[in-house]
N, C-alpha and C positions, 0 to 999 in steps of 0.2 A: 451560747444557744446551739445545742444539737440540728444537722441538719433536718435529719430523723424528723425532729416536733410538729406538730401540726400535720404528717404525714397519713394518708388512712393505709395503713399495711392490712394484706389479705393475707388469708390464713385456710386452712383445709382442717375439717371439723372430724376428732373420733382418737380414738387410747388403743394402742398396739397396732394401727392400722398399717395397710401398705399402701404409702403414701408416692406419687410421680409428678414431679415439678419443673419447668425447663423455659429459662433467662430468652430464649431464642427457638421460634418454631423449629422443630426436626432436631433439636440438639441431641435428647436423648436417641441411644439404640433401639433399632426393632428389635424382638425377637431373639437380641444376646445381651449379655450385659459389657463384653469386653472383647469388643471387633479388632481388626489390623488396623484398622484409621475408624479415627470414631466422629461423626461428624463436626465440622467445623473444627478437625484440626489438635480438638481437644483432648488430655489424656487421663484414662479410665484406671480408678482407684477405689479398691473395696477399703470401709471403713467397719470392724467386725465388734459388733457390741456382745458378741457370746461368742463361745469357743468354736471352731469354725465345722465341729462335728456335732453340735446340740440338734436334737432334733428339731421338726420342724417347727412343731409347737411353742419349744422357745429359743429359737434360730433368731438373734437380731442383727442386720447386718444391714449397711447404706452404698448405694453405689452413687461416685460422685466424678461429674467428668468436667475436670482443670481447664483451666487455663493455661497455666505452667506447674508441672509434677512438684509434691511435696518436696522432695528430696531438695529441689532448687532454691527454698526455704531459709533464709536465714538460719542458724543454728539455733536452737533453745538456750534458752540461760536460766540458770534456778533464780527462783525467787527468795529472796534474803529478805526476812522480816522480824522485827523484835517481837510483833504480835501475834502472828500466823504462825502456826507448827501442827504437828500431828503427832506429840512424844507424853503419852499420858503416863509411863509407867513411872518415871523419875519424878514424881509428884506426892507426895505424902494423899492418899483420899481421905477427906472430912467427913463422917456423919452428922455436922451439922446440916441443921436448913440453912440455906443462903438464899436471895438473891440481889438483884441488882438494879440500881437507877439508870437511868435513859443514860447512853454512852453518849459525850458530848460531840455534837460536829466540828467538825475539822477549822482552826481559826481562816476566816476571810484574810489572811497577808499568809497562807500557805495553801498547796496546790495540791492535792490529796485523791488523788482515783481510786474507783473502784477498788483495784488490787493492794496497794497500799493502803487502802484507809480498813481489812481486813483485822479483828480481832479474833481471836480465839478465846469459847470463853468456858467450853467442857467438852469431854468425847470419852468414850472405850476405844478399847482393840488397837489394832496395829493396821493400817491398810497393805502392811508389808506378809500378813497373814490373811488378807482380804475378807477380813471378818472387826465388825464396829463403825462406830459412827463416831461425828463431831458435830459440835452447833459451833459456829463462829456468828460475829454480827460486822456489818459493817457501815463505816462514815464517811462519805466523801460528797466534795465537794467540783470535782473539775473531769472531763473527761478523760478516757485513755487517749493518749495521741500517741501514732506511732508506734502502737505495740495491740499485740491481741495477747490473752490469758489459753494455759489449756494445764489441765487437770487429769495427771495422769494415775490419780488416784481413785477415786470412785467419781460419782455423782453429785449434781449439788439442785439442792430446791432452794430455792431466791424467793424469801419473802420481803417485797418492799413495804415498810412503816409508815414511810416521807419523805415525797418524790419519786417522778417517774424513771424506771429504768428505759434506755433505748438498749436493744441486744443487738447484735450484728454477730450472729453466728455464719459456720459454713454453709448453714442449710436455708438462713433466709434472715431478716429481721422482724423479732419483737417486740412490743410497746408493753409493758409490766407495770401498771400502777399499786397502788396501795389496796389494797383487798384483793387482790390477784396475786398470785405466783408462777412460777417457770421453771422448768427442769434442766438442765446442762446436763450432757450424760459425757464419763469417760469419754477421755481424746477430742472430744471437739475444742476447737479454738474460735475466741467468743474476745470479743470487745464491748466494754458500758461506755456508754454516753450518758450524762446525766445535763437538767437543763441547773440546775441550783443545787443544796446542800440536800444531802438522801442519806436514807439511813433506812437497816431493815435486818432483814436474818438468813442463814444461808444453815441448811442443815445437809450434811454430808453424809453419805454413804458407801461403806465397802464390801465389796464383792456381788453385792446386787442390785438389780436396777429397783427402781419405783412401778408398784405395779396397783390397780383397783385394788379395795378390799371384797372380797368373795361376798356375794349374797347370802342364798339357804332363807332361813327361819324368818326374816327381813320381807322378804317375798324378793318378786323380778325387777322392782323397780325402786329399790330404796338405796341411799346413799349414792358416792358418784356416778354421773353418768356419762360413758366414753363420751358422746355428741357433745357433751360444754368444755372438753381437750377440742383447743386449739394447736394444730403446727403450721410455720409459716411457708411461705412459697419460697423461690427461688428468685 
């Protein structure tokens, strides 16, 4: 059982917003974003979700201040998977129709996380060319312990099937149930907690982020609307 469960997590409501969150009153800077000492000690790290010259309009970038500096970090290790990949070209493409029965959960006498219980099951493109996507789906049955995931690929939207996700991102924790979904964006590092066997869908993207679809002819107020985007605190 995740600690997480049972938890009521807060959350700041709205889509492309600019969002300010802080674990301890006065943590963040006034007035700068990257002081000589930054309160309580802590040190000051831009995380840049666009290129660091985009204008302003679609400028995304996070400013996060440490505990202890990334770099201080354990190393990254690749993830070695039989199921997970990103190599669509060495594949023969079918013009058949296909599809697929419910991927079965992971057997109760094996211990199966988030990242390991990872299927790949279609994609385009290359993210080495920052253009296409993938759908992967995944099954698991046990938490991450001791390790966080991070994607230095594109993006991913988590749609859970069966059973809740617990998120533990750098920017805060989210609770993801079934008819809900969540966005993971390049470079953040994120851990699942699951309370029993989950299963659900994860669609990938490269070279850009997830953004509303455009109104027009629809009028002002059809399809999503920023205010039911949830992001959580700190």
């Amino acid at each position: 059982m995740s600690s997480q469960a049972g938890n009521e997590l807060e959350y700041q409501s709205g889509f492309g917003n600019e969002f300010s969150t802080e674990c301890l009153p006065g943590a963040l800077p006034v007035g700068q974003n990257n002081p000589q000492k930054c309160p309580y000690g802590l040190y000051a790290e831009q995380l840049s979700g666009t290129a660091f010259t985009a204008p302003r309009e679609s400028n995304q970038r996070t400013w996060l201040y440490r505990i202890r500096p990334s770099v201080k970090h354990r190393p990254y290790e690749p993830l070695s998977s039989e199921f997970h990949h990103n190599d669509f070209s060495s594949t023969p493409v079918t013009p058949q129709q296909l599809r697929w029965k419910p991927f079965d959960f992971p057997k109760e006498s094996d211990d199966v996380d988030f990242v390991t219980g990872i299927h790949t099951v279609c994609g385009a493109g290359d993210p080495c060319t920052r253009y296409g996507a993938a759908i992967h789906v995944y099954m698991c049955n046990t938490s991450m312990l001791n390790r966080a995931f991070y994607n230095g690929d594109g993006d991913w939207l988590i749609v859970p099937q069966h059973g809740t996700l617990f998120l533990t991102t750098e920017m805060g924790r989210m609770e993801v149930r079934p008819n809900e979904f969540c966005v993971i964006q390049q470079g953040i590092r994120f851990k699942v907690d699951v309370t029993g066997p989950s299963r659900g869908y994860i669609l990938e993207v490269w070279g850009n982020h997830f953004v509303l679809p455009n109104l027009g002819p629809i009028g002002a107020n059809g399809l999503a609307n920023p205010r039911d985007f949830l992001t959580p605190v700190s």
